[in-house]
N, C-alpha and C positions, 0 to 999 in steps of 0.2 A: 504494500500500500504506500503509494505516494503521500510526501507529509509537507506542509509549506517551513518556513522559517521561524512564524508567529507561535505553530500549534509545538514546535518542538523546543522553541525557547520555553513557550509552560510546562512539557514534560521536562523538558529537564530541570527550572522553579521549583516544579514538586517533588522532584525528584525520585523519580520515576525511572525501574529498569528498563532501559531503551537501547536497541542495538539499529544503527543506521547505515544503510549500504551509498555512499554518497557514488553518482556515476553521469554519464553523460551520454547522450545519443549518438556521436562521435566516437565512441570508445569502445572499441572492438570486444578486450578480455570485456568489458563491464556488460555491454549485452550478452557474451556466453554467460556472464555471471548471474545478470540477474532472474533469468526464469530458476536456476538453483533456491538463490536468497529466499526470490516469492515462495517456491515450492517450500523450503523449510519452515518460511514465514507463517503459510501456511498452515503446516503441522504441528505446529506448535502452538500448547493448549496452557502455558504457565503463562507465569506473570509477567514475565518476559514480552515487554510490545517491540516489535520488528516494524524497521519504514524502508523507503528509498529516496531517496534525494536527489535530484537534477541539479545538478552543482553550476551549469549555467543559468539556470534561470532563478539560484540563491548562492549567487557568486561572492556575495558580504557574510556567508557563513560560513563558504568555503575558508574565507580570509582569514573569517576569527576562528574559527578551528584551525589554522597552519595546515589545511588539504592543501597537497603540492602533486599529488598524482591522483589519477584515477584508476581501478577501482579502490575506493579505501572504505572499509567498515570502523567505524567507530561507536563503545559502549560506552554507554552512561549509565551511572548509581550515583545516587546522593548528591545528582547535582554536581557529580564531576566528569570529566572523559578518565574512564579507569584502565580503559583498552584501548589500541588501533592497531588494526591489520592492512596493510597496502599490498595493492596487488591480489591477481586472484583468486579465490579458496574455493574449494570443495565441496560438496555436500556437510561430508562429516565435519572436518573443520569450522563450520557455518555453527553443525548441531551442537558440537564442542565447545563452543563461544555462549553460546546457550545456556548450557550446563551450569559453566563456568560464572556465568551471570546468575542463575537457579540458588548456586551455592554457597557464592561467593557474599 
């Protein structure tokens, strides 16, 4: 699910577990990537909310997050970025990030 810049600045406020697949229409790995991300997006039934982000068309979040490539996932808890992955990932990797967020 696509998320604007307004609704993820309040999850991240609330502080809210959020994992974000930032990507562009341009970007090759990022479209194999993203029917992955949606599909795990998808499946996944925890507290864990899952987006995606068009980094040109919120290219001031790009900024303030330090995004310098694409694809990049980055997690939030408590209102902070506590993870980023650049570049590709996997299925599992994705679920693994999840987890990790679950437990963490």
């Amino acid at each position: 699910m696509e998320i604007n810049s307004v609704d993820l600045q309040q999850k991240i406020n609330n502080g809210e577990k959020i994992i974000v697949e930032f990507w562009g229409t341009w970007c090759q790995p990022c479209l194999a990537m993203k029917p992955i991300f949606e599909k795990v997006s998808k499946e996944n039934t925890s507290e864990v909310q899952m987006y995606t982000m068009d980094i040109d068309l919120n290219s001031k979040v790009g900024v303030s997050l330090g995004i310098r490539s694409i694809p990049t996932i980055k997690v939030f808890n408590g209102g902070s970025v506590i993870d980023t992955k650049v570049g590709m990932l996997n299925e599992t990797s994705i679920k693994d990030m999840v987890k990790e967020l679950i437990n963490g």
